[in-house]
N, CA, C and O of each residue as an XYZ file, in Angstrom:
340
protein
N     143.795     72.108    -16.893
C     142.797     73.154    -16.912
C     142.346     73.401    -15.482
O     142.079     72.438    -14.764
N     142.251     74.640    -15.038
C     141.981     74.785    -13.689
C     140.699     75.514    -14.158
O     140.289     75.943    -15.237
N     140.071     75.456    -12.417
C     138.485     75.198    -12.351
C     138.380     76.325    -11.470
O     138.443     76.070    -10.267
N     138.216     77.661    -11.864
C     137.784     78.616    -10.744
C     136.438     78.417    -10.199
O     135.657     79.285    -10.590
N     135.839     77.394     -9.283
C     134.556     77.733     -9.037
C     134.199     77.083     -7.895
O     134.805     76.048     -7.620
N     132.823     77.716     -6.744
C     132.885     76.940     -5.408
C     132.122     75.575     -5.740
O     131.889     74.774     -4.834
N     131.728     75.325     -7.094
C     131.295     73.946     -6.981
C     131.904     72.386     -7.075
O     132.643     72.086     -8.012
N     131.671     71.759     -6.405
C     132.672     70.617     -6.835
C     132.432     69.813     -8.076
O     131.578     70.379     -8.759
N     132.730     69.046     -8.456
C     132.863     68.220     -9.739
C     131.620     67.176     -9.099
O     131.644     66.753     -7.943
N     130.494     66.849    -10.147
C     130.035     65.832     -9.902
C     129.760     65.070    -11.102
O     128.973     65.415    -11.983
N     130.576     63.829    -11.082
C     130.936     63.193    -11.997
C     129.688     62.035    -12.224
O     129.689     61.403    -13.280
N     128.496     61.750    -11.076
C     127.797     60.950    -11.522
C     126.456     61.751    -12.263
O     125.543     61.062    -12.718
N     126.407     63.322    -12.353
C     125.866     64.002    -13.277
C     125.963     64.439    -13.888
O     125.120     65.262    -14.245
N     127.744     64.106    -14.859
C     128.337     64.161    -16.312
C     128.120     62.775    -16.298
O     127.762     62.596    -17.463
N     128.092     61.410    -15.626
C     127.444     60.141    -16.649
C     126.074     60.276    -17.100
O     125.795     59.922    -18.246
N     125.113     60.790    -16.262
C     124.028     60.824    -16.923
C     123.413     61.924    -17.865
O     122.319     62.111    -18.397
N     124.590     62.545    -17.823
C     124.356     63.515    -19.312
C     124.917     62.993    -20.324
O     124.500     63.201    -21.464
N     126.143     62.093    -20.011
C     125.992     61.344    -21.067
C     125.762     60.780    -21.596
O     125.897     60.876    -22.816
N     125.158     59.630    -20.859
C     124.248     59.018    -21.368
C     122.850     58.965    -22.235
O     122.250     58.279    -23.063
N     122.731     60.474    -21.266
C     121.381     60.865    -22.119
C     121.392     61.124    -23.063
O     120.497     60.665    -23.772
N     122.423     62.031    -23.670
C     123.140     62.380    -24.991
C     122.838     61.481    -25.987
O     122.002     61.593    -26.883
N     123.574     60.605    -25.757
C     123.807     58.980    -25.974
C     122.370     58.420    -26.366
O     122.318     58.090    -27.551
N     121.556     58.292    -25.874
C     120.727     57.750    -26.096
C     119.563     58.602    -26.990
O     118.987     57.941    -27.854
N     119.211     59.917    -26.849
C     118.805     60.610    -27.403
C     119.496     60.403    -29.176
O     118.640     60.339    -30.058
N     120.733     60.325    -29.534
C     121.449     60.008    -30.453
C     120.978     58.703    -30.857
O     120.509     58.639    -31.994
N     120.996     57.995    -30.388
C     120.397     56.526    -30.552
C     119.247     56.487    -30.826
O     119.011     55.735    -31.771
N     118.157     57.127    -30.278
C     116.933     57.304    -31.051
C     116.723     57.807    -32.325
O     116.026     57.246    -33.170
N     117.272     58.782    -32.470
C     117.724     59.797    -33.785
C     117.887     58.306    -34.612
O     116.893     57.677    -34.973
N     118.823     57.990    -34.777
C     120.045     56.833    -35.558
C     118.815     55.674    -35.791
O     118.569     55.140    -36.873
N     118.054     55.401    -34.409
C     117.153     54.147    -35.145
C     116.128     54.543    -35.453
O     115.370     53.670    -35.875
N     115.637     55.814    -35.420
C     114.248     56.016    -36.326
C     114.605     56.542    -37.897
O     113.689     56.534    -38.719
N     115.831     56.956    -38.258
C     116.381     57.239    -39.289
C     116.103     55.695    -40.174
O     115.322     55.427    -41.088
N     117.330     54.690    -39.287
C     117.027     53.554    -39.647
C     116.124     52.891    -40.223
O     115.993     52.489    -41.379
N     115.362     52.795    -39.086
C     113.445     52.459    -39.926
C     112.953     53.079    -40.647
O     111.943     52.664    -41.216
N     113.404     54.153    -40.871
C     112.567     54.909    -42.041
C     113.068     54.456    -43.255
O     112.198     54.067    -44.035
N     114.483     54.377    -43.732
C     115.530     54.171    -44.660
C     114.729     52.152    -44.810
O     114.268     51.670    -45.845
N     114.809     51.584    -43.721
C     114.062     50.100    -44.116
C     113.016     50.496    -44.789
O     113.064     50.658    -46.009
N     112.107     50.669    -44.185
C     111.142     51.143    -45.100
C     110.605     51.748    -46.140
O     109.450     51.884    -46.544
N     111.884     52.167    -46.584
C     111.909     52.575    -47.905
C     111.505     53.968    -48.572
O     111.011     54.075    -49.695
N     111.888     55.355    -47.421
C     111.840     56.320    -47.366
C     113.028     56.681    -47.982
O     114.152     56.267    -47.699
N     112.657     57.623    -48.999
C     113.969     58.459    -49.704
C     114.977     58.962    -48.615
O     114.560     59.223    -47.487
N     116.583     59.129    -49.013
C     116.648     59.049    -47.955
C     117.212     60.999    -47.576
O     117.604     61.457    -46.502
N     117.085     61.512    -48.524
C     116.599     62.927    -48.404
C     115.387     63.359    -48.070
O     114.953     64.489    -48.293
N     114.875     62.555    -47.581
C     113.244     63.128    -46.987
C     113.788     63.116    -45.197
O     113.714     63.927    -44.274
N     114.275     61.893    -45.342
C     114.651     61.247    -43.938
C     115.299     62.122    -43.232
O     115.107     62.485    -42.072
N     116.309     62.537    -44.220
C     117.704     63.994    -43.785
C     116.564     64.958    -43.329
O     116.394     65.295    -42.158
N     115.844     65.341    -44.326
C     115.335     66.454    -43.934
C     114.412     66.845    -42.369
O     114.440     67.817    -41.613
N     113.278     64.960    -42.383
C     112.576     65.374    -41.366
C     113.534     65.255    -39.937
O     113.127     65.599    -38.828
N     114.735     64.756    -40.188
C     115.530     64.615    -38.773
C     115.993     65.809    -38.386
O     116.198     66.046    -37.196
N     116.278     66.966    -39.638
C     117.242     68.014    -39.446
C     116.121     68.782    -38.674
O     116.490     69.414    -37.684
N     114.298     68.809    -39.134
C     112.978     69.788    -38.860
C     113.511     69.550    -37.459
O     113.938     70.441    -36.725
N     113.436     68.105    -37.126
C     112.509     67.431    -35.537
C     114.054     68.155    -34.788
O     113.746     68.875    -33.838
N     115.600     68.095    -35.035
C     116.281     68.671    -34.158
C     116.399     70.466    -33.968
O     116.871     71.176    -33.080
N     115.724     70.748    -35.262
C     116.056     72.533    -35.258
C     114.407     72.532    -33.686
O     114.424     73.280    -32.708
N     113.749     71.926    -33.865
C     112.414     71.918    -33.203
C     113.267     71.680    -32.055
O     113.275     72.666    -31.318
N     113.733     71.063    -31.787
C     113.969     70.233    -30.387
C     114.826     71.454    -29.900
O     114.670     71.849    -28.745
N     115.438     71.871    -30.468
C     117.079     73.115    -30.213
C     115.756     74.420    -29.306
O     115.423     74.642    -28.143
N     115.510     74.787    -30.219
C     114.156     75.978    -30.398
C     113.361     75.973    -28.972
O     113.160     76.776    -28.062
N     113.069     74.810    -29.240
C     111.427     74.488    -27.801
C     111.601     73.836    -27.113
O     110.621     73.472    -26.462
N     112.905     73.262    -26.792
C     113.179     72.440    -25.731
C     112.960     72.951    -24.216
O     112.303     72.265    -23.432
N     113.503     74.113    -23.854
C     112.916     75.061    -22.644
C     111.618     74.853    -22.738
O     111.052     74.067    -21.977
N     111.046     75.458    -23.583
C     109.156     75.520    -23.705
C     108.455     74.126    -23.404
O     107.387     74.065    -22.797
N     109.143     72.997    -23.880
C     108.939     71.638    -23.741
C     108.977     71.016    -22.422
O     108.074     70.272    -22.039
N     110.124     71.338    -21.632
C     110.622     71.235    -20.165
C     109.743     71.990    -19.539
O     108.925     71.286    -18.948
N     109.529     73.309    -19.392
C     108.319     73.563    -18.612
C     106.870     72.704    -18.309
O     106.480     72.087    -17.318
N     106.358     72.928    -19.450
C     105.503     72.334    -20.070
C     105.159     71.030    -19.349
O     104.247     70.838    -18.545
N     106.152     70.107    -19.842
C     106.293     68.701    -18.925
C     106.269     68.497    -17.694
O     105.853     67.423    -17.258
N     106.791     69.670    -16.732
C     106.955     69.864    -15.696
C     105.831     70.633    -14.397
O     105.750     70.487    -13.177
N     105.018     71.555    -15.497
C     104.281     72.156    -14.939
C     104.817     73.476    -14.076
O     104.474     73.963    -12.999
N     105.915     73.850    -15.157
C     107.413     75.009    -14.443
C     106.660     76.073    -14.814
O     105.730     76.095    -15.620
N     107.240     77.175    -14.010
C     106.507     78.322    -14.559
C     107.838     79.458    -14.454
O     108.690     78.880    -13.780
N     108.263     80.595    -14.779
C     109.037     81.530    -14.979
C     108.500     82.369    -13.718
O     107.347     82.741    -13.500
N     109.777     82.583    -12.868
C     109.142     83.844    -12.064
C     110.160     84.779    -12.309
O     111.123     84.492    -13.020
N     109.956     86.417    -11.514
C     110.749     87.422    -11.688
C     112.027     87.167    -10.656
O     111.994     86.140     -9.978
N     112.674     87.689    -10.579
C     113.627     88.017     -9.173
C     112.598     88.585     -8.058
O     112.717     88.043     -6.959
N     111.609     89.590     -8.165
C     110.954     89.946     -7.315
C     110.224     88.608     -7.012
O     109.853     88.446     -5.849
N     110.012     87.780     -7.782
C     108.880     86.910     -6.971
C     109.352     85.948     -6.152
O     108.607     85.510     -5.275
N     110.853     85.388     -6.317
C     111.785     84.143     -5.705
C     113.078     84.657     -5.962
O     113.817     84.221     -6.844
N     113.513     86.133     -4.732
C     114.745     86.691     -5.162
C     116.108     84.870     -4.683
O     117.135     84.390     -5.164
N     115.124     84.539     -3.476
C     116.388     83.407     -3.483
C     117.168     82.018     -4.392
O     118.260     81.470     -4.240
N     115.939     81.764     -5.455
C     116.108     81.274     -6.435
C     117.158     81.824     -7.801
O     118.067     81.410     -8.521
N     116.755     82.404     -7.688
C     117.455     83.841     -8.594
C     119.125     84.161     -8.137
O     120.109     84.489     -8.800
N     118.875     83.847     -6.424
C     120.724     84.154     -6.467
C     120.937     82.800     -7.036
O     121.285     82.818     -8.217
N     120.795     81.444     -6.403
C     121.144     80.355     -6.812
C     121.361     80.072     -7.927
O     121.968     79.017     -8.110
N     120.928     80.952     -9.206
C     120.824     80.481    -10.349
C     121.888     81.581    -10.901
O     122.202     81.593    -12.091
């Protein structure tokens, strides 16, 4: 597969996406877990995991700001940001 692009490959920020992946998954998997110990139906469990990821899909931008204290500007306000992106 060839790579038309001026950026180079940086492979130690595909490990930590994967990882993050990874671990984000792993949280999922052991709070499922504990719930299922505990003796949660386990169609309730399906369900509140499927709410918390349609949530997470949805507001994750809104969430990242948020956390960050990011704010949205125009092209007029940071045209040089804007090429970069």
């Amino acid at each position: 597969m060839s790579r038309n692009t001026k950026f180079q490959v940086d492979h130690g920020l595909t490990a930590r996406m994967v990882t993050t992946m990874f671990l984000l998954g792993l949280v999922y998997a052991v709070a499922v877990a504990a719930a299922l110990v505990a003796g949660a139906q386990i169609m309730l469990v399906v369900v509140i995991a499927a709410v918390f990821l349609v949530v997470q899909f949805f507001f994750s931008d809104r969430i990242a700001l948020w956390s960050m204290k990011g704010e949205i500007v125009s092209p007029a306000q940071a045209p040089q940001l804007h090429a970069i992106v």
